[in-house]
ROLO-205658 format. One line per field, with one value per residue (C-alpha): z, y, x. Coordinates in steps of 0.1 Angstrom, whole numbers, padded with zeros to 4 digits. Example, Ala and Ser with C-alpha at 12.3 -4.5 7.8 and 13.67 -1.06 7.14 Angstrom:
2
up: [0078 | 0071]
north: [-0045 | -0011]
east: [0123 | 0137]
END
This chain:
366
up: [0062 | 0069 | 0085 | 0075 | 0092 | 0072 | 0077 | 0070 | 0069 | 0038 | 0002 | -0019 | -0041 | -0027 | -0022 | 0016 | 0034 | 0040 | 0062 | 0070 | 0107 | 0116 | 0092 | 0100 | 0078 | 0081 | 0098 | 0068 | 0042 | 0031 | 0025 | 0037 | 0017 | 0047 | 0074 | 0092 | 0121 | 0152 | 0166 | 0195 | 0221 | 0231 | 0218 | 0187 | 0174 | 0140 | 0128 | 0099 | 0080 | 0057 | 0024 | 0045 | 0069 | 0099 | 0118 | 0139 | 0165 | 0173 | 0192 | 0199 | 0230 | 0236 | 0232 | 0217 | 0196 | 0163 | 0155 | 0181 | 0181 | 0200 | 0194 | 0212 | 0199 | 0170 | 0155 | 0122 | 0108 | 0087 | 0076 | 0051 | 0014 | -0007 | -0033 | -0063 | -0049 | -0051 | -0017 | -0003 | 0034 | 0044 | 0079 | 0091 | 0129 | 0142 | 0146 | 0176 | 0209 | 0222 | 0213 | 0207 | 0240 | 0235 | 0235 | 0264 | 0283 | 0275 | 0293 | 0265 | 0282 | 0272 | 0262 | 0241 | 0201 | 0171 | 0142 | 0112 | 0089 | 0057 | 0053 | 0019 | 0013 | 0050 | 0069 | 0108 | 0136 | 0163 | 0198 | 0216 | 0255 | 0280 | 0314 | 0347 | 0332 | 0307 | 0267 | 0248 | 0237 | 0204 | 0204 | 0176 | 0186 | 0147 | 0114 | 0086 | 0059 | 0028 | 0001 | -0033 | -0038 | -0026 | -0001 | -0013 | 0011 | 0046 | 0064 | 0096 | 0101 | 0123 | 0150 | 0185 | 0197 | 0170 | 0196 | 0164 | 0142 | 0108 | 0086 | 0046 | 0025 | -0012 | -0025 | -0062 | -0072 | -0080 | -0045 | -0017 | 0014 | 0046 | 0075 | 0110 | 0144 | 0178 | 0212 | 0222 | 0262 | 0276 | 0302 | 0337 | 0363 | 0393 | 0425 | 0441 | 0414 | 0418 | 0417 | 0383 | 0360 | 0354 | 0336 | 0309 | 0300 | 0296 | 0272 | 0256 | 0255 | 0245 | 0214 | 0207 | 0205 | 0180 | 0161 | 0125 | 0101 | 0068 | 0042 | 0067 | 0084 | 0053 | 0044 | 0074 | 0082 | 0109 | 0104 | 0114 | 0141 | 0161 | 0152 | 0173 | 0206 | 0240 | 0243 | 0271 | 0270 | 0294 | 0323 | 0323 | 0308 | 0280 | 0254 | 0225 | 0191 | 0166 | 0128 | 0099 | 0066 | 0058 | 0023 | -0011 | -0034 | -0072 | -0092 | -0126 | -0127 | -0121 | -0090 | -0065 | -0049 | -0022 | 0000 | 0020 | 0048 | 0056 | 0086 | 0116 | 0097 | 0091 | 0062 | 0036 | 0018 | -0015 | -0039 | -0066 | -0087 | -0120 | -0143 | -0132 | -0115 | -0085 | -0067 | -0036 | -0015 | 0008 | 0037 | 0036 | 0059 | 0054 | 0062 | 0025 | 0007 | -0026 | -0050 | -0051 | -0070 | -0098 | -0110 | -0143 | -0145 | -0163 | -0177 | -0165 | -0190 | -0177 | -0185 | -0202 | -0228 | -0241 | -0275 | -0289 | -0331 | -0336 | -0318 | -0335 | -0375 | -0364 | -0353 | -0390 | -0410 | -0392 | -0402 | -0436 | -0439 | -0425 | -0444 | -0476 | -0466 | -0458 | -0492 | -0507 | -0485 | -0501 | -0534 | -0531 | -0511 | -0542 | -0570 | -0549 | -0551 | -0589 | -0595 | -0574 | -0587 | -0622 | -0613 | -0599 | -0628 | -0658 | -0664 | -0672 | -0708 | -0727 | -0709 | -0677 | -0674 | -0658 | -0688 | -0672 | -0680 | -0665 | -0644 | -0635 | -0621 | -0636 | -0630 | -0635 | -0642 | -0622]
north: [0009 | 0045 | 0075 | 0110 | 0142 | 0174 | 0206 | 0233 | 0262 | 0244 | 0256 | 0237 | 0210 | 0217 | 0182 | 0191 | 0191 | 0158 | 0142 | 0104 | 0101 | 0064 | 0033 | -0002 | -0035 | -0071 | -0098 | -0120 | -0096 | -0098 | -0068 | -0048 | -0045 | -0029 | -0006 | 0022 | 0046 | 0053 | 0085 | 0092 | 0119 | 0109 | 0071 | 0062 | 0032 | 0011 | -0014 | -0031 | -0068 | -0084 | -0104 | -0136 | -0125 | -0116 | -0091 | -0068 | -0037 | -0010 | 0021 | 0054 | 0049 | 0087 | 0098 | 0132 | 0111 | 0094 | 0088 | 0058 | 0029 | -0001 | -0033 | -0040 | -0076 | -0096 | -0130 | -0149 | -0142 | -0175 | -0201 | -0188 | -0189 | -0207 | -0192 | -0176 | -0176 | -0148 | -0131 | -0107 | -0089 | -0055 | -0041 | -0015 | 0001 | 0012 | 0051 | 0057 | 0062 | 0038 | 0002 | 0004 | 0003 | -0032 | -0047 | -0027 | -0041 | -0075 | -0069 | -0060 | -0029 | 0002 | 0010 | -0020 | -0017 | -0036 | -0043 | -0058 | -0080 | -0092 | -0126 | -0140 | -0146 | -0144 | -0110 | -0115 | -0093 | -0093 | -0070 | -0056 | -0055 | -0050 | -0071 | -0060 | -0026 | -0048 | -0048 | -0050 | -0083 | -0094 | -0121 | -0131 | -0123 | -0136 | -0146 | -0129 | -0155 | -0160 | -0139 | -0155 | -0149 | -0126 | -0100 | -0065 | -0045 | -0035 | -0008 | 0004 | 0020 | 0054 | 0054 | 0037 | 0044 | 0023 | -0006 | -0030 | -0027 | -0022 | -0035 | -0035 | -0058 | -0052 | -0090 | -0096 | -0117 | -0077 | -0079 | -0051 | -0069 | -0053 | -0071 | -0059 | -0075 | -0076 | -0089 | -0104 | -0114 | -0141 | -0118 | -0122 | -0135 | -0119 | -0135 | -0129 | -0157 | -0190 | -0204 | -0190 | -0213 | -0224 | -0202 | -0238 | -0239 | -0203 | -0201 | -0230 | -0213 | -0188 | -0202 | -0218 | -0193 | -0172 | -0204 | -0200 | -0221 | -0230 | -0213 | -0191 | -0221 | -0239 | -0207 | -0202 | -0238 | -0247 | -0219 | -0193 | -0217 | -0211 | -0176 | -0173 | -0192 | -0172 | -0159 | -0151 | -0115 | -0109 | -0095 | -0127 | -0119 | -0135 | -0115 | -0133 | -0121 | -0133 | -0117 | -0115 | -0103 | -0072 | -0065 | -0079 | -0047 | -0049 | -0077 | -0070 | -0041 | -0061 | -0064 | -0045 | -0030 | -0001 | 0009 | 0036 | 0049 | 0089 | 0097 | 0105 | 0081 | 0049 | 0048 | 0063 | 0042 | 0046 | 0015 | 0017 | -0013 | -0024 | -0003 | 0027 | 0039 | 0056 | 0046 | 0053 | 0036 | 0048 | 0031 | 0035 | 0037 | 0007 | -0005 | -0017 | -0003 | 0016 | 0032 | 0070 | 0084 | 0074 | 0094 | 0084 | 0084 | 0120 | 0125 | 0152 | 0175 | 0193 | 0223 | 0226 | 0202 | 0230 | 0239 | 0272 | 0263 | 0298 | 0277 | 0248 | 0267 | 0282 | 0249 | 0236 | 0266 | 0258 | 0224 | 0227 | 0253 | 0226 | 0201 | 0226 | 0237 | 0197 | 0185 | 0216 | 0206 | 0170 | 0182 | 0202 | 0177 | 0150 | 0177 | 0186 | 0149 | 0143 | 0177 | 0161 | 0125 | 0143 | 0165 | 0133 | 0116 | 0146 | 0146 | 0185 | 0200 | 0232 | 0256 | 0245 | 0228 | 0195 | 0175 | 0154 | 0148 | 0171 | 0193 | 0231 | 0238 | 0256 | 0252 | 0278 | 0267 | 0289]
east: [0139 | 0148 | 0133 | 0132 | 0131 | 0122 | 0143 | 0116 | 0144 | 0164 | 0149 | 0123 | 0143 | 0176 | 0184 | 0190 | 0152 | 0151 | 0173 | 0178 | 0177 | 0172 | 0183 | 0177 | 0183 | 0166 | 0189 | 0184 | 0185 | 0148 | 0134 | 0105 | 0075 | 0049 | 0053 | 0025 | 0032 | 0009 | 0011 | -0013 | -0002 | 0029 | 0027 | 0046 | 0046 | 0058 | 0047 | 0067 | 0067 | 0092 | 0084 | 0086 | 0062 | 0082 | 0061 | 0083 | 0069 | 0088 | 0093 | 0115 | 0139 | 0125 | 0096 | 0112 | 0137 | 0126 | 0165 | 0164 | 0144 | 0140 | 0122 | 0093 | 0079 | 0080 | 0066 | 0063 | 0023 | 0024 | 0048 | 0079 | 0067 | 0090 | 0114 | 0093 | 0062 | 0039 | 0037 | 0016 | 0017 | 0005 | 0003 | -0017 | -0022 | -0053 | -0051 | -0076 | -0062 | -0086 | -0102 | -0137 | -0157 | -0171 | -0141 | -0129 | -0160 | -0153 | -0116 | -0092 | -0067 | -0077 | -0039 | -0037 | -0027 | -0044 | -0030 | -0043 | -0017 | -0026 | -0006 | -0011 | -0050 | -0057 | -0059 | -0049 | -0061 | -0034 | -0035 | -0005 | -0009 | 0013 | 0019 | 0033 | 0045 | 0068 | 0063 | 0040 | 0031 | 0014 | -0013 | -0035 | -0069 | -0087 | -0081 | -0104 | -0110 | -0131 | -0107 | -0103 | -0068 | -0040 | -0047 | -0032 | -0040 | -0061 | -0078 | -0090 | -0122 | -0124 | -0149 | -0140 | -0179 | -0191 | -0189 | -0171 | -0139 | -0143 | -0120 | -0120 | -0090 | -0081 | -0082 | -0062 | -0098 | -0111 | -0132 | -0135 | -0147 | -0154 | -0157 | -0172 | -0150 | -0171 | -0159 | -0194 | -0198 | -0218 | -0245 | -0239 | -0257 | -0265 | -0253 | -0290 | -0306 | -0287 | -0252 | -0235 | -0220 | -0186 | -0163 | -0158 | -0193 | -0203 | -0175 | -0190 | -0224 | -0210 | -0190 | -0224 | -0240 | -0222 | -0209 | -0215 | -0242 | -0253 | -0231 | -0209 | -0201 | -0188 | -0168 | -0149 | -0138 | -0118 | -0099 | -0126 | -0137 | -0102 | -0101 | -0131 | -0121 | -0119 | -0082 | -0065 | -0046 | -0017 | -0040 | -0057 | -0088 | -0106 | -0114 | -0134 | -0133 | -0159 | -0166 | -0187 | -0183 | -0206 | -0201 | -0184 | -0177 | -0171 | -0152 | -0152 | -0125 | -0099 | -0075 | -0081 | -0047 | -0053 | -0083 | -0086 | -0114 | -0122 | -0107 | -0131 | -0158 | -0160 | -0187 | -0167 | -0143 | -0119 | -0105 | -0082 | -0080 | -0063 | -0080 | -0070 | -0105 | -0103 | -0146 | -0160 | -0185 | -0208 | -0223 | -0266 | -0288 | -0300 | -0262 | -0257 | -0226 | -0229 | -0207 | -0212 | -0185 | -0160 | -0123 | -0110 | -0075 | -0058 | -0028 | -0008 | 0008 | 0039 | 0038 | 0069 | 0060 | 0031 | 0035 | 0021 | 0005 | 0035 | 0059 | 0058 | 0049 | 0085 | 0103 | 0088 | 0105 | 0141 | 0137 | 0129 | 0158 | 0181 | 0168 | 0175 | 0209 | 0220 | 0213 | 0234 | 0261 | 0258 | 0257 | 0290 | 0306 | 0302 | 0309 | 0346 | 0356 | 0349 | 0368 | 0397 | 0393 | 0395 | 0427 | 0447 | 0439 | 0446 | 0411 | 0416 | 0407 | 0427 | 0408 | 0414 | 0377 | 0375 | 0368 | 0342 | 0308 | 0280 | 0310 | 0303 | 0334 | 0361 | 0400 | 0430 | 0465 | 0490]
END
C-alpha cells in the first residue's frame, strides 16, 4: 500500500507530480485488495483489508503528516479462505462526521467510526469507539445477510438525520440490495408509574419485539439472529442494531461489481455491472427504488488515431508505388543472377549477348 502526495508546481506528465510519501507491506505477504480514507476536520482515518480478510485501522502520527502512520486496531472479519478460492472483501468508511442521531440516542459515542466490510457473501457492520481517551476499538455491531453469492462491493448512504444507515452491496448473483440499519430502544418508563424492569428482560422484550417472522425469519437464520443481540460498546452502553432489507435491484445484467451513492443524499444511487451499463436508481416517494437513467458504454477515439478520407487516398498512392517499385526490384534482382550464372558458366554468344533463353541484357568483352 502506498500513499501519494501531489506537487502542484511540477508540470503535467512530467513524471515528477506525484510523490510516494508513506509505503507499508502486509506481514504475511498477502496483498491488499480494499482500502477507503476518512477525512473529517482534522480526523483522518484508513481503513484497509487484505485478501485473507485481515481488517486493519489506521491513522497519521500527526495530524499535518500523512507520511506517518500508526496502527490503530485490527481483527480478522471471517475465517482465512483456503488456497484458490474465490475471495471477495471491500471496506468502506462512513464519511459523516457524525452517526445518525438514533443511534446516538440509543448510546453509541458521537465520535465513534463505522465501517462496513464486505467479507465473502456477508457484508459486516463494525463501530470504532474509543475508551478512557485510549484507541479506538472495533466491535462488530451486525452482519448483513441474504446475498446470493459474492459480495463485490459496499456503500454508505449520506444523511446522518435520516435517523437509519443506508447501506447498498454489489452481489456477483447480478443483485443491488440496499439495506436500511436502525438502533431501536426499548421506551422508558417513568420512575413516577411503578418499579421499571430489569435491564435482562427489557432486552428480551426488546429482542422480541423486533425479532424477525415468516420468510425474513427463515432468511436470516441464526446468523441474523446474533447480529441483532444488544452489544455492549466500550462506554458500557448497549447499543442494539437490527436491519431489514429495503430493496433488491436488477439481476439479469449480469454481475454487479461497483455501487456508488450521491453525496449529500442518500436516494440516489449508481451500479455498474458486467455488461458494461452504467444505471441509476432513484428512491420514490413512495420509498420504492426505480431505475431512472441508463449510460451505454463509448469507445473513446484518441484523437491521434483520426484519419482524414485525403490522408488515407495519400497513404494508398505510397503504397501502391512501393508495392510497384518492389516487384521491379525483384525482377532485376533475378535477371542479374541468370546474367552471372550464364557468365560463370560461358553461357555468352559472339556478340557478347548472354546466350540464354528470354535474356535482355547485353555484355561487352573488354
Amino acid at each position: 500500500m502506498k500513499i501519494w502526495q501531489e506537487n502542484c508546481s511540477a508540470p503535467l506528465n512530467s513524471g515528477r507530480r506525484f510523490k510516494c510519501i508513506y509505503s507499508q507491506q502486509t506481514k504475511s505477504r498477502v496483498p491488499y485488495v480494499s482500502l477507503d480514507i476518512k477525512n473529517q476536520l482534522h480526523q483522518v482515518y484508513l481503513a484497509v483489508i487484505t485478501r485473507d480478510g485481515l481488517l486493519t485501522l489506521l491513522e497519521p502520527t500527526e495530524a499535518d503528516n500523512l507520511g506517518n502512520w500508526r496502527e490503530v486496531d485490527h481483527l480478522a472479519v471471517c475465517p482465512r479462505p483456503d488456497r484458490g478460492e474465490e475471495a471477495s472483501f471491500r471496506v468502506a468508511i462512513q464519511q459523516e462526521l457524525r452517526p445518525c442521531y438514533k443511534a446516538m440516542e440509543a448510546g453509541l459515542d458521537p465520535d465513534a467510526l463505522s465501517l462496513a466490510v464486505a467479507s465473502m457473501n456477508i457484508v459486516k457492520l463494525y463501530r470504532a469507539t474509543k475508551s478512557n481517551g485510549k484507541d479506538y476499538k472495533l466491535w462488530l455491531a451486525t452482519e448483513l445477510t441474504g446475498h446470493g453469492g459474492l459480495v463485490r462491493d459496499v456503500a454508505w448512504a449520506d444523511g446522518s438525520l435520516r435517523g437509519s444507515d443506508t447501506i447498498a452491496t454489489a452481489c456477483k448473483d447480478g443483485y443491488v440490495r440496499i439495506f436500511d440499519v436502525t438502533t431501536p430502544t426499548a421506551a422508558a418508563t417513568p420512575a413516577n408509574r411503578g418499579p421499571q424492569p430489569s435491564p435482562a428482560s427489557t432486552d428480551a422484550a426488546v429482542s422480541a419485539n423486533n425479532a424477525p417472522s415468516g420468510i425474513g425469519a427463515g432468511l436470516a437464520g441464526a446468523t441474523s439472529g446474533e447480529g441483532a443481540m444488544p452489544r455492549r460498546d466500550e462506554h458500557g452502553c448497549k447499543v442494539k442494531h437490527a436491519w431489514k432489507q429495503v430493496a433488491c435491484l436488477d439481476g439479469e445484467h449480469g454481475a454487479v461489481w461497483r455501487v456508488k451513492f450521491a453525496r449529500n443524499t442518500g436516494d440516489t444511487l449508481a451500479s455498474g455491472a458486467d455488461d458494461g451499463m452504467m444505471r441509476f436508481w432513484k428512491k420514490g416517494l413512495g420509498g420504492e427504488w426505480l431505475e431512472f437513467a441508463e449510460i451505454e458504454p463509448q469507445v473513446d477515439v484518441s484523437p491521434s488515431l483520426i484519419i482524414s478520407f485525403h490522408q488515407l487516398r495519400l497513404c494508398s498512392v505510397c503504397v501502391r508505388h512501393w508495392l510497384m517499385m518492389s516487384v521491379l526490384v525483384v525482377i532485376g534482382t533475378i535477371k542479374l543472377f541468370r546474367f552471372l550464372f550464364a557468365l560463370e558458366h560461358g553461357g555468352l554468344g559472339s556478340g557478347g549477348v548472354v546466350d540464354t533463353p528470354g535474356s535482355v541484357l547485353s555484355f561487352t568483352q573488354r
